[in-house]
N, C-alpha and C positions, 0 to 999 in steps of 0.2 A: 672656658673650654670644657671643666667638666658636667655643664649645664647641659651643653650641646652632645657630648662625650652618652652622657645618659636620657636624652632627648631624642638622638639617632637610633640609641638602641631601645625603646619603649617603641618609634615609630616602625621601627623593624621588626620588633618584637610580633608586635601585631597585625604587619603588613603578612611576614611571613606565615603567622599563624591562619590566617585566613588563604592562603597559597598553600600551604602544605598540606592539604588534603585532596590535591588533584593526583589522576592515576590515568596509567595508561596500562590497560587490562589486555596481557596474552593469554588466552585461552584462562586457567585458573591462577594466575600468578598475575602479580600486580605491581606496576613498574612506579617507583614513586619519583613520578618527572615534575610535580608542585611541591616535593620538602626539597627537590634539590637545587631546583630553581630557586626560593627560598635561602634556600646555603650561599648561594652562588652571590643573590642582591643581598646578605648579611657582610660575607666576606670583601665585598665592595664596597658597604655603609663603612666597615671596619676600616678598611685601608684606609681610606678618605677622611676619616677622620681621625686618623694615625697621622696624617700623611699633609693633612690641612693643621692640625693643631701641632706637627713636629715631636709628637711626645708619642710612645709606642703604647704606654701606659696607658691613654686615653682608648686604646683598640679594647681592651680588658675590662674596660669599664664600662663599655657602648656592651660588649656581649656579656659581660653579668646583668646590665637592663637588660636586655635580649632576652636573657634566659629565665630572668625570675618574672618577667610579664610572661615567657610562654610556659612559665610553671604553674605561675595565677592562673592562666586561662587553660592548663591541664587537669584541673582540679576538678572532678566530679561533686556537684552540687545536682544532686537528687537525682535524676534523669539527664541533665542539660551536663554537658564537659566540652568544647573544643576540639580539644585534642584525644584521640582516643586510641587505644592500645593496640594500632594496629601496625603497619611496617612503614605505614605516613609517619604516624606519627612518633613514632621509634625513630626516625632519619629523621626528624626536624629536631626533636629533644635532646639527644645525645648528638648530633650533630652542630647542635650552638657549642656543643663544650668541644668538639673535635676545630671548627674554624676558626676558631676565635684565638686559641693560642699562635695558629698557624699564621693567621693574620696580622698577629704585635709580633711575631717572630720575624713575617716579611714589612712590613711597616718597620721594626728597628732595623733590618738587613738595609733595608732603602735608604732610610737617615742617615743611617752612619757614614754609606757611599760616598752622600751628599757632603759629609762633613769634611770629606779628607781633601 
């Protein structure tokens, strides 16, 4: 479980970082509809395997992989970074830490349900 637990989130990790730099541009302002898209397939990687492994814990561990692969691949190395300081990438970084608890919050809400 926890193999998988941090297997989901490396492949979410990366899926979203490669997502989360799409925009949808109103005039100078910039809609970021690829970090939250992103958000959206993390918080669903997270249930599911909240929710397939019955442990909430396991949601917590899938987005600490999450977060420290999109930390790695935030990491300016010379020129080249991934993720860069803009309001993309602002809503996918600080946004793994905002889903993630919310998602072992609903993942334990759900189990417990199931348990009574």
């Amino acid at each position: 479980m926890v193999a998988a637990a941090i297997g989901a989130g490396i492949g979410t990790g990366l899926l979203g970082t490669s997502l989360h730099g799409h925009a949808l541009y109103s005039g100078a302002v910039a809609v970021p509809l690829g970090a939250v898209a992103a958000l959206v397939m993390l918080a669903a990687v997270e249930l599911f395997v909240g929710l397939w492994s019955r442990n909430s814990w396991t949601v917590v561990l899938c987005g600490a992989a999450a977060y420290l692969c999109a930390g790695l691949l935030s990491m300016q190395r010379g020129a080249f970074g991934m993720i860069s300081a803009n309001i993309q990438g602002t809503v996918w970084l600080y946004g793994i830490a905002l889903v993630t608890p919310l998602a072992a919050w609903l993942s334990w809400t759900i189990l417990r349900r199931g348990r009574r």
